[in-house]
py3Dmol code that shows the C-alpha trace and the ligand (Angstrom):
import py3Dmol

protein = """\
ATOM      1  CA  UNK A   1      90.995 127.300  97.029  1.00  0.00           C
ATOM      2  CA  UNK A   2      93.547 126.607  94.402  1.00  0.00           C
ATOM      3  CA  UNK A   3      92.315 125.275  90.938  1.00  0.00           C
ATOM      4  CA  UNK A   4      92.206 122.092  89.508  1.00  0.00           C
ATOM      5  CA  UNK A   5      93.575 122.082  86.114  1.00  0.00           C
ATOM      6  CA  UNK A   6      94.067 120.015  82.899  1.00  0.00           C
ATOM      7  CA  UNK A   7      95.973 121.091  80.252  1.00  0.00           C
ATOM      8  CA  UNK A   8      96.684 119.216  77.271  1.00  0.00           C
ATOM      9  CA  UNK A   9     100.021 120.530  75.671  1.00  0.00           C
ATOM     10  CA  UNK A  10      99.806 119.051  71.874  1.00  0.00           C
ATOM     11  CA  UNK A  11     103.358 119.890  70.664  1.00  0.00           C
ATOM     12  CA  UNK A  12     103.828 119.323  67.323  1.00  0.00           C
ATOM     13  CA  UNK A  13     101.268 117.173  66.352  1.00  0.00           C
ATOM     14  CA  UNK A  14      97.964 117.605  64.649  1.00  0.00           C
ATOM     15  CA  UNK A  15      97.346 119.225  61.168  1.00  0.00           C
ATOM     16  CA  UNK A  16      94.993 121.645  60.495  1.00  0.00           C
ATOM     17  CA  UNK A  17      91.966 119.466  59.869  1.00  0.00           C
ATOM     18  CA  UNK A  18      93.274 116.972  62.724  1.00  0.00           C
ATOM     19  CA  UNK A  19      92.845 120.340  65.143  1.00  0.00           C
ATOM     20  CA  UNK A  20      89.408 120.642  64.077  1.00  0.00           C
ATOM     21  CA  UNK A  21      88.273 116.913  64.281  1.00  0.00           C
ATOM     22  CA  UNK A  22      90.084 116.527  67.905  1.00  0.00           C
ATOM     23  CA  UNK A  23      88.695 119.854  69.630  1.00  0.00           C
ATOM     24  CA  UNK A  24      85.297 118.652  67.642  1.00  0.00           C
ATOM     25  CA  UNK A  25      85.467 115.598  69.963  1.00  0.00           C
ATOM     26  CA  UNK A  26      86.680 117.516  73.021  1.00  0.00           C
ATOM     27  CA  UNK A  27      83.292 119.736  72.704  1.00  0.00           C
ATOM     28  CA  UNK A  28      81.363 116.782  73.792  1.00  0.00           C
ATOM     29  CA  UNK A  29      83.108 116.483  77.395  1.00  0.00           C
ATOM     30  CA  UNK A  30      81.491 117.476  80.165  1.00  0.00           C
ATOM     31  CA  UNK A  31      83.414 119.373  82.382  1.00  0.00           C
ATOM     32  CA  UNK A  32      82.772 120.270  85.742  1.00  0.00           C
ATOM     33  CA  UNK A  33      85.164 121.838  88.411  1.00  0.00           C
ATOM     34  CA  UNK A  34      88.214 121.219  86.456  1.00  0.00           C
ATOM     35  CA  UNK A  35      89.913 124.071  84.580  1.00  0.00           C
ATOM     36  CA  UNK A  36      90.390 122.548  80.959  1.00  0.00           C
ATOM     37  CA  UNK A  37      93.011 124.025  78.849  1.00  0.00           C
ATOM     38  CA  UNK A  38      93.871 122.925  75.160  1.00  0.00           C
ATOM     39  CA  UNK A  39      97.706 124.146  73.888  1.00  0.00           C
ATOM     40  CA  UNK A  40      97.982 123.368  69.704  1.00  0.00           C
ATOM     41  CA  UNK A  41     100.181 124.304  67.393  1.00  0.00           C
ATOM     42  CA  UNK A  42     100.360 128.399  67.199  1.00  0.00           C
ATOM     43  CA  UNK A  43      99.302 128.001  63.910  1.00  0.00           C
ATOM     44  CA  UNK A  44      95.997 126.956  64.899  1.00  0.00           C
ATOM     45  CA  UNK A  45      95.663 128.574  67.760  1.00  0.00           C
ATOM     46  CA  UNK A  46      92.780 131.356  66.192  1.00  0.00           C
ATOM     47  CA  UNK A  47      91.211 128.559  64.682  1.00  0.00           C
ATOM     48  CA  UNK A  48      91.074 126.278  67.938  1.00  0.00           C
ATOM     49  CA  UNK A  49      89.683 129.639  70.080  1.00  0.00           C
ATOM     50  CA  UNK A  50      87.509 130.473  67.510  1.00  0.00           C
ATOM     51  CA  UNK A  51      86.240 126.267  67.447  1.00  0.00           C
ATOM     52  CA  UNK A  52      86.009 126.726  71.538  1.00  0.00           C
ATOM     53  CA  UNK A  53      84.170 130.199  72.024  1.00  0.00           C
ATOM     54  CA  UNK A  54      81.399 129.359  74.201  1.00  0.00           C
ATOM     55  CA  UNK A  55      83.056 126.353  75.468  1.00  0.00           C
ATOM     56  CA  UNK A  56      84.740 125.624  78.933  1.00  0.00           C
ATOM     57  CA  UNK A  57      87.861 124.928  77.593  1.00  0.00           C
ATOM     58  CA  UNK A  58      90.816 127.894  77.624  1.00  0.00           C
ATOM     59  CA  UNK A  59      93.243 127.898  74.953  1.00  0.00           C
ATOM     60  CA  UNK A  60      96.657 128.368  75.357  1.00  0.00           C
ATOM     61  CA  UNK A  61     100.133 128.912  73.456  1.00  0.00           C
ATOM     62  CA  UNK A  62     103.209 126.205  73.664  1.00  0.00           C
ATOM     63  CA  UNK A  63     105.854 128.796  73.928  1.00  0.00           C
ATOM     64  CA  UNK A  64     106.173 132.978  73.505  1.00  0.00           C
ATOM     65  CA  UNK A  65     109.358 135.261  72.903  1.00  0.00           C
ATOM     66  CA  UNK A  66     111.026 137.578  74.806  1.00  0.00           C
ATOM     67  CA  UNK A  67     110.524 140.489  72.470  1.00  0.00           C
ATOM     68  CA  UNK A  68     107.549 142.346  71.931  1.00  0.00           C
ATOM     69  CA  UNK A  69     108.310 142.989  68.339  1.00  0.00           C
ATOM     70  CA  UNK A  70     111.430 143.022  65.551  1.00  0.00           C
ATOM     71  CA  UNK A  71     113.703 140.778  63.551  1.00  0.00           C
ATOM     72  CA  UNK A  72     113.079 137.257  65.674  1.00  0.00           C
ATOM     73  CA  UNK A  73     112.359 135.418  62.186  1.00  0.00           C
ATOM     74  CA  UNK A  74     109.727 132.456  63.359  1.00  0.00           C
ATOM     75  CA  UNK A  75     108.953 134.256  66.333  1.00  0.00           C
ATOM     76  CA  UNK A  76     105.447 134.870  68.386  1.00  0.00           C
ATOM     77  CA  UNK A  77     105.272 137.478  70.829  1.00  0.00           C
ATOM     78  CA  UNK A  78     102.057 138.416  73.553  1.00  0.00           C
ATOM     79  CA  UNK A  79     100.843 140.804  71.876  1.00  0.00           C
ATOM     80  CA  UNK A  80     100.192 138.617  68.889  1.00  0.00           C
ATOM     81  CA  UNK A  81      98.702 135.852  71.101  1.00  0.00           C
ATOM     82  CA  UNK A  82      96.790 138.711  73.005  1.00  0.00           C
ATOM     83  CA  UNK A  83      95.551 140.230  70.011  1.00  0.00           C
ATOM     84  CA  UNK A  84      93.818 136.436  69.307  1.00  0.00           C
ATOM     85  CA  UNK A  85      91.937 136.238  72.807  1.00  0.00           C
ATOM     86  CA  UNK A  86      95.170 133.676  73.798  1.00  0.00           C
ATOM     87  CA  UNK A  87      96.402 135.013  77.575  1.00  0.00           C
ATOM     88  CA  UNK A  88      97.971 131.767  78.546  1.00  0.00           C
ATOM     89  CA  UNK A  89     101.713 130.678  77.401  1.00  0.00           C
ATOM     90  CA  UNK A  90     103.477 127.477  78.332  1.00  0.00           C
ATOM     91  CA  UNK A  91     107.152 129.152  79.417  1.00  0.00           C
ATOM     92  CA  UNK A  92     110.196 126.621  80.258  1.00  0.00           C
ATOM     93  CA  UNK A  93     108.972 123.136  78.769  1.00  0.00           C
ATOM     94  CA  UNK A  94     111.491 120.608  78.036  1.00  0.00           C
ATOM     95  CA  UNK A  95     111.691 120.052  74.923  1.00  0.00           C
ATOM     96  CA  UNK A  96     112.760 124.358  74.666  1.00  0.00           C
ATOM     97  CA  UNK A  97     115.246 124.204  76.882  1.00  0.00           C
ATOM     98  CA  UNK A  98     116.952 120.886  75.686  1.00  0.00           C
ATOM     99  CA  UNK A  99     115.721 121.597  71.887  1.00  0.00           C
ATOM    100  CA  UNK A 100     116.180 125.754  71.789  1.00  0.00           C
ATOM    101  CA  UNK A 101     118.765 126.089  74.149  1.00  0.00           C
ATOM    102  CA  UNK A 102     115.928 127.991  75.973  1.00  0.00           C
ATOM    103  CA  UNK A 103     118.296 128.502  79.458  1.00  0.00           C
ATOM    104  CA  UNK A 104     117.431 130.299  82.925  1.00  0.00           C
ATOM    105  CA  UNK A 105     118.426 133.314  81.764  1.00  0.00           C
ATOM    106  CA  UNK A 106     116.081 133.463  79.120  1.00  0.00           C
ATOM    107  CA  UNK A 107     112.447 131.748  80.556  1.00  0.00           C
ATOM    108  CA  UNK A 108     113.294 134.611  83.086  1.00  0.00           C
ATOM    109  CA  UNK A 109     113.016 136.887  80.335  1.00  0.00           C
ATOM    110  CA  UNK A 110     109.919 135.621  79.202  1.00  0.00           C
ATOM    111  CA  UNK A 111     108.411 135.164  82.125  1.00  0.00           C
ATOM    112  CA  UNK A 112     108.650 138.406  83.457  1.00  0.00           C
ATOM    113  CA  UNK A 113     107.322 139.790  79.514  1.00  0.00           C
ATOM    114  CA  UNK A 114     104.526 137.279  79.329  1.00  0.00           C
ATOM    115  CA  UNK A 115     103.397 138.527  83.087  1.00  0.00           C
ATOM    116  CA  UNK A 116     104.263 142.448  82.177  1.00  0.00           C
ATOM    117  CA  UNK A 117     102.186 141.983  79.280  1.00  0.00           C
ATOM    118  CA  UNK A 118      98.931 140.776  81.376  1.00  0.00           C
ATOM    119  CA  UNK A 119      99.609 137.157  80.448  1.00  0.00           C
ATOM    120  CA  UNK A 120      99.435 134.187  82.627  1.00  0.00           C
ATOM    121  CA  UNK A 121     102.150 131.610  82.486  1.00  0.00           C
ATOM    122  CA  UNK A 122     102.477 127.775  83.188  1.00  0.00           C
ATOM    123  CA  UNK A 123     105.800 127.419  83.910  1.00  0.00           C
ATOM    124  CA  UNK A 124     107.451 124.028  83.572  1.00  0.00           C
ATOM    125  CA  UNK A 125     110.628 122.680  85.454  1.00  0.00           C
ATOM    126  CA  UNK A 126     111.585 119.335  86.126  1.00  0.00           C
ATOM    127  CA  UNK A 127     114.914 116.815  86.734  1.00  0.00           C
ATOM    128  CA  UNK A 128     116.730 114.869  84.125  1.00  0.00           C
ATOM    129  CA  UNK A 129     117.086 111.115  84.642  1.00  0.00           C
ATOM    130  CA  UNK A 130     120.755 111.825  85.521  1.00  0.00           C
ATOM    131  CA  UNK A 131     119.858 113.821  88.532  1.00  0.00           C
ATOM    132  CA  UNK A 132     117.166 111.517  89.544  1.00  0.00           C
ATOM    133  CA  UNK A 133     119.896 109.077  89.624  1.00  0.00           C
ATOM    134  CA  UNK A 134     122.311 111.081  91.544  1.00  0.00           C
ATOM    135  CA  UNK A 135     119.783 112.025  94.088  1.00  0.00           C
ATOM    136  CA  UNK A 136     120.254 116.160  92.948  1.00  0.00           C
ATOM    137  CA  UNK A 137     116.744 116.378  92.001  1.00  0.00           C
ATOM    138  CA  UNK A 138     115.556 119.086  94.979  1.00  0.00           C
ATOM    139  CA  UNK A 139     118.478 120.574  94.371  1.00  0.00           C
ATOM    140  CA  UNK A 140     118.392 120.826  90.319  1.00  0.00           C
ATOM    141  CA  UNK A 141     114.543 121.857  90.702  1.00  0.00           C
ATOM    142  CA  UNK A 142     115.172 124.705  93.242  1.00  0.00           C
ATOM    143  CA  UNK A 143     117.619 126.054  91.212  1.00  0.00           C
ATOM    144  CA  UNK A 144     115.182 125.956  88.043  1.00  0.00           C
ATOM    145  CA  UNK A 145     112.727 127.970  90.226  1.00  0.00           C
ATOM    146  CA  UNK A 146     115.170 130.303  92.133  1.00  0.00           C
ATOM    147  CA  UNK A 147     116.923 131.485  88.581  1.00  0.00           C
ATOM    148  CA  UNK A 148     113.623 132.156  87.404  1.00  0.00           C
ATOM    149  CA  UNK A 149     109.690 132.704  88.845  1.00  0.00           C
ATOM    150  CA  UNK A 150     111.139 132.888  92.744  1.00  0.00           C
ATOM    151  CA  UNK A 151     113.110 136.286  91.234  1.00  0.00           C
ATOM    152  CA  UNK A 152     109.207 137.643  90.372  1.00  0.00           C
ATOM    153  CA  UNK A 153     107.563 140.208  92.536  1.00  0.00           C
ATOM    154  CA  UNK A 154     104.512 138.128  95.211  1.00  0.00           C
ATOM    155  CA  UNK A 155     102.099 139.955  93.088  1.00  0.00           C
ATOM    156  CA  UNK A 156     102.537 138.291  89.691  1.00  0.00           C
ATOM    157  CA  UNK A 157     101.942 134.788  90.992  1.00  0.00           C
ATOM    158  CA  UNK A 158      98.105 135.034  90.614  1.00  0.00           C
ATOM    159  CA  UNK A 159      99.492 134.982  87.090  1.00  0.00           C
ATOM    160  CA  UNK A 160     101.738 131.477  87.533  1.00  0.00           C
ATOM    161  CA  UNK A 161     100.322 127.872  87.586  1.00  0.00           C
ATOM    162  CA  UNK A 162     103.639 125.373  87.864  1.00  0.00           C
ATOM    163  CA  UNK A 163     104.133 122.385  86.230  1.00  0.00           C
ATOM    164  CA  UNK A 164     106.830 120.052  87.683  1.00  0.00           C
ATOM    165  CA  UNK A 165     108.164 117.446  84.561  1.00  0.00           C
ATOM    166  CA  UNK A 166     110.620 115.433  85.144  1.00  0.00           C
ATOM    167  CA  UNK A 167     112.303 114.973  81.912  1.00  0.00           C
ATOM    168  CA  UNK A 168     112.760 111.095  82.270  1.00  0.00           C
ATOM    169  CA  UNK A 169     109.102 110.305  82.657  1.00  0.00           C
ATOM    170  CA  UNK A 170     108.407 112.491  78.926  1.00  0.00           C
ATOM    171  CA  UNK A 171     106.758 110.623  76.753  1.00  0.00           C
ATOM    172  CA  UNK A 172     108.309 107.659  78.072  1.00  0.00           C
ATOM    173  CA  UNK A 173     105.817 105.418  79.049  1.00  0.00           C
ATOM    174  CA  UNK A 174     107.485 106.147  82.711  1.00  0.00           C
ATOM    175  CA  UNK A 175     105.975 107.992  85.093  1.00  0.00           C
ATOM    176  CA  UNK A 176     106.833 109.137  88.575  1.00  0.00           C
ATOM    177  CA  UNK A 177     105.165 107.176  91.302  1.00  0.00           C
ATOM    178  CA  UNK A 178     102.302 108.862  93.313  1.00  0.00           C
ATOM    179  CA  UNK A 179     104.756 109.789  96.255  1.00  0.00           C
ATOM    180  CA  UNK A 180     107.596 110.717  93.842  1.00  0.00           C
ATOM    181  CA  UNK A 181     105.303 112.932  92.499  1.00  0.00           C
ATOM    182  CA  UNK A 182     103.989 114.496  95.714  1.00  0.00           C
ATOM    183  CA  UNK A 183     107.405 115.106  97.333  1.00  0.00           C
ATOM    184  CA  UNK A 184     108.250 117.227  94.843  1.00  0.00           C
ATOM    185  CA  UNK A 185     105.152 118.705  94.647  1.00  0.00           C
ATOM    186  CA  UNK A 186     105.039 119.597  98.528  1.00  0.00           C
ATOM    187  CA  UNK A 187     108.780 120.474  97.929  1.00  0.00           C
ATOM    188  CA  UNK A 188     107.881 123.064  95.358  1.00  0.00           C
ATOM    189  CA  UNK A 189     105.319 124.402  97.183  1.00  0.00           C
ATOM    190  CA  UNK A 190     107.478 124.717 100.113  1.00  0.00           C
ATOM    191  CA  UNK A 191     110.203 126.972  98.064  1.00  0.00           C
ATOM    192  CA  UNK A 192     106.907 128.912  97.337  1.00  0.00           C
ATOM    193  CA  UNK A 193     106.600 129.510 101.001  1.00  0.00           C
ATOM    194  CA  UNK A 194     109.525 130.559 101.918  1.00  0.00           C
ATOM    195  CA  UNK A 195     109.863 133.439  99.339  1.00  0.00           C
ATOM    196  CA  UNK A 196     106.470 134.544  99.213  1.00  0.00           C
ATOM    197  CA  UNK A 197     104.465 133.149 102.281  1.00  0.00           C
ATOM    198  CA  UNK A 198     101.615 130.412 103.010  1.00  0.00           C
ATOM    199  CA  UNK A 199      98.948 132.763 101.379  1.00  0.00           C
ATOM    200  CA  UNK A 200     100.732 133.060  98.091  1.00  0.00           C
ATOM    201  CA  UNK A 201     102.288 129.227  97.966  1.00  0.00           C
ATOM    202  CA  UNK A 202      98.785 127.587  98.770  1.00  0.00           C
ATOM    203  CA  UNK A 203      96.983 129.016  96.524  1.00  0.00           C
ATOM    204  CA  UNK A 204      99.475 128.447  93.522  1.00  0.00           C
ATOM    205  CA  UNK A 205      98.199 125.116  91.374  1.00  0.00           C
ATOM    206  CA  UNK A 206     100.931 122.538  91.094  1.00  0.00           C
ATOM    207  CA  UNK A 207     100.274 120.883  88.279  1.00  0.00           C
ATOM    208  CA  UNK A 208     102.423 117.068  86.937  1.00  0.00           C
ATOM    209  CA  UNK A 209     103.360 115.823  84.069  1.00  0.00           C
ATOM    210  CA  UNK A 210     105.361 113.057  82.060  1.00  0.00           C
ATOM    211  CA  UNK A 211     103.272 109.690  80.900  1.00  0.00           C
ATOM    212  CA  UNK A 212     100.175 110.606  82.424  1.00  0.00           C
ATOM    213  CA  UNK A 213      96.881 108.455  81.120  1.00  0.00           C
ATOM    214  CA  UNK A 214      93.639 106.970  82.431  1.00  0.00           C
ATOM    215  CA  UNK A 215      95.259 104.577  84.171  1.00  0.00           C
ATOM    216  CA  UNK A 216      97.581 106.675  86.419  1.00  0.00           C
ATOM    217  CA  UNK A 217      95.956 109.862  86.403  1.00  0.00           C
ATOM    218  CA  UNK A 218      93.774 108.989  89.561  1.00  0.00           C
ATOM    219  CA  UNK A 219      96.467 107.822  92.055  1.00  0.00           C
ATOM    220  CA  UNK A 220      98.592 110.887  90.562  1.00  0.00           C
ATOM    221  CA  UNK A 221      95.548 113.402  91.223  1.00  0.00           C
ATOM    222  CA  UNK A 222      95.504 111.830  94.091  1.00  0.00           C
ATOM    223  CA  UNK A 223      97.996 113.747  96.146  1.00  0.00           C
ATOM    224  CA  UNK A 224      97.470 116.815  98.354  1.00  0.00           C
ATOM    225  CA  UNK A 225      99.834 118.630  96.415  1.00  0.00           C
ATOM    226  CA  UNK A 226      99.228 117.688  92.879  1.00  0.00           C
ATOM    227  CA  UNK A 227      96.372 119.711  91.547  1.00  0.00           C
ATOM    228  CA  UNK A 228      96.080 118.486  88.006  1.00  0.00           C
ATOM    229  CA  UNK A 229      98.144 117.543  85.117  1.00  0.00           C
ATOM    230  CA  UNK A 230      99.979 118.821  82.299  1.00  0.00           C
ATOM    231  CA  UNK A 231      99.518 115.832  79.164  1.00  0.00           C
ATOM    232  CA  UNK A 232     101.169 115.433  76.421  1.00  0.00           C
ATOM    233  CA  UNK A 233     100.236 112.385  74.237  1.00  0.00           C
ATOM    234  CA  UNK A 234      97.048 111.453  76.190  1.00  0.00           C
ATOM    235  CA  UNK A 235      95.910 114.553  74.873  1.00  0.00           C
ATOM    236  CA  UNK A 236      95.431 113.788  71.697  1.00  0.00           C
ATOM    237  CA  UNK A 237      93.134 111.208  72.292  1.00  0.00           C
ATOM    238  CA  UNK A 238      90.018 112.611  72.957  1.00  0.00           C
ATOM    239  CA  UNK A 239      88.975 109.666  75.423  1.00  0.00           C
ATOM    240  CA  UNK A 240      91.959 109.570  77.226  1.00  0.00           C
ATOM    241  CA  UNK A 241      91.736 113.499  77.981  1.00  0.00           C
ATOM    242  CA  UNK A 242      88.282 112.687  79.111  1.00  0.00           C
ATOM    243  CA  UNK A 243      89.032 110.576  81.565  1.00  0.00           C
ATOM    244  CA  UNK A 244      91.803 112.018  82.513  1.00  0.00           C
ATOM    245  CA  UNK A 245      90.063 115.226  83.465  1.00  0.00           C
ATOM    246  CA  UNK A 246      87.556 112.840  85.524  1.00  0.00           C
ATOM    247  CA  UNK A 247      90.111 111.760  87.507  1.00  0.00           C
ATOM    248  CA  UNK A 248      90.801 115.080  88.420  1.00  0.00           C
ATOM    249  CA  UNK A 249      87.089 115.871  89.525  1.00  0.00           C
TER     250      UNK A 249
END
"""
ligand_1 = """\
10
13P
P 103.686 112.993 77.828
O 102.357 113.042 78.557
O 103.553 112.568 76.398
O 104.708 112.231 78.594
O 104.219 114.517 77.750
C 104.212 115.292 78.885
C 104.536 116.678 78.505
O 105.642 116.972 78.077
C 103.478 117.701 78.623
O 103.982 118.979 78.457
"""
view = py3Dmol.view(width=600, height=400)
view.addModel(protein, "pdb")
view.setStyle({"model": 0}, {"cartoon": {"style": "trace"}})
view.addModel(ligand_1, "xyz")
view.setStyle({"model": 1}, {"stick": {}})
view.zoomTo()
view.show()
C-alpha cells in the first residue's frame, strides 16, 4: 500500500525563533497513518530535527546540489544534509526552476546524486497557467517526467514520492479542482506504468499541491490517485497543517 503523506514545504519563511515556536505547536498533533514531513529553511534544519527527535514528523531539505563537494558558494550538498540525520530533499520545485534557472538537465543531475547518495527525493513537476490554457498540460508534464525521474533505473523509485504543482494554483488562492487534480494524478501514474510496470507505479505516492487548506484538502485527498499533499502557506499555520493532515487520514 502506498503512503499517505503531508509535507509542509516552508520556503523562505520563518526565523529562527519562529522555527522553534511553529514545530513547538506541530508537537502537539496527533498523527496517525499519515506520513508527516516538515521542510524549513536549511538553516534550521539541525535545529528543527533536533526539536522533532522522538516525534512522528520527518524532516526534510527544500532543495540539494548536484555536487558532492567544491566551489558552489551558497551551496548544500547530501552529504551535509546526511551528515544532520536529513535523507529527504525536495528536487524540481517551482520556484527553482523559474527562480534558479534550475532546468531538466539539471534536477536530472540531482536526482540521480540525491538517490546515489541513499537519499530519497520528492520530486515536483507541474504546468504553467499558459499551458493549462493551451490544453499542453499532459504533454508539458510528461516531458518534465520523461527528461528527468522516467530516465532512473525501476530500482530507485522506492526512493521517489511525486508531487504534481501546477504553477498557476501556487500560492494563489487557486487551486485545481478535485478532478483536475486526479486526471493528472492518474495520468502521472500512468507514465509510471508504462516505463516501469503496475508494481512500481502503484506503489509510488502522488502527492498535490498549489492553495491547499482545510477547506479543500478533503475533496482533494479525496481522489484515488492523490495520496496527500505538498503545502506551502497552510503550513505555517499550525492549525491549518492539522487539519489538513486529518483530511488525509
Ligand atoms: P501554496 O500551498 O502556498 O500554494 O504552495 C504550494 C507549494 O509550492 C508547496 O511546495
Amino acid at each position: 500500500m502506498r503512503k499517505k503523506i503531508v509535507a509542509g514545504n516552508w520556503k523562505m519563511n520563518n526565523d529562527l525563533n519562529q522555527t522553534i515556536l511553529l514545530i513547538e505547536k506541530l508537537k502537539k498533533i496527533e498523527i496517525n497513518e499519515v506520513s508527516v514531513m516538515i521542510a524549513p529553511s536549511s538553516l534550521f534544519l539541525k535545529t528543527a530535527k533536533d526539536l522533532l527527535d522522538d516525534f512522528q514528523i520527518e524532516v526534510v531539505s527544500q532543495n540539494v546540489h548536484q555536487e558532492n563537494k567544491g566551489a558552489y558558494t551558497g551551496e548544500v550538498s547530501c552529504d551535509m544534509l546526511k551528515s544532520i540525520g536529513i535523507s529527504t530533499t525536495l528536487i524540481g520545485h517551482s520556484e527553482r526552476r523559474a527562480y534558479f534557472n534550475e532546468d531538466d538537465e539539471v534536477l536530472l543531475e540531482k536526482v540521480k546524486y540525491a538517490i546515489s547518495s541513499g537519499m530519497k527525493i520528492i520530486f515536483c513537476f507541474g504546468e504553467q497557467l499558459i499551458d493549462r490554457k493551451s490544453n499542453k498540460y499532459f504533454e508539458i508534464v510528461k516531458n518534465q517526467l520523461e527528461n528527468t525521474v522516467l530516465k532512473l533505473d525501476s530500482e530507485c523509485w522506492s526512493n521517489i514520492i511525486l508531487a504534481y504543482e501546477p504553477v498557476w494554483a501556487i500560492g494563489t488562492g487557486e487551486t485545481a479542482s478535485p478532478s483536475q487534480a486526479q486526471e493528472m494524478h492518474e495520468f502521472v501514474r500512468n507514465c509510471v506504468s508504462n516505463c516501469y510496470g503496475d508494481l512500481i507505479s502503484e506503489e509510488v505516492s502522488i502527492l498535490y499541491g498549489g492553495s491547499v487548506k482545510p477547506s479543500n484538502a478533503y475533496e482533494i485527498f479525496s481522489n484515488k490517485d492523490v495520496d496527500g499533499g505538498l503545502i506551502g502557506g497552510a503550513a505555517l499555520v499550525s492549525s491549518d497543517f492539522n487539519e489538513i493532515i486529518k483530511a488525509n487520514s
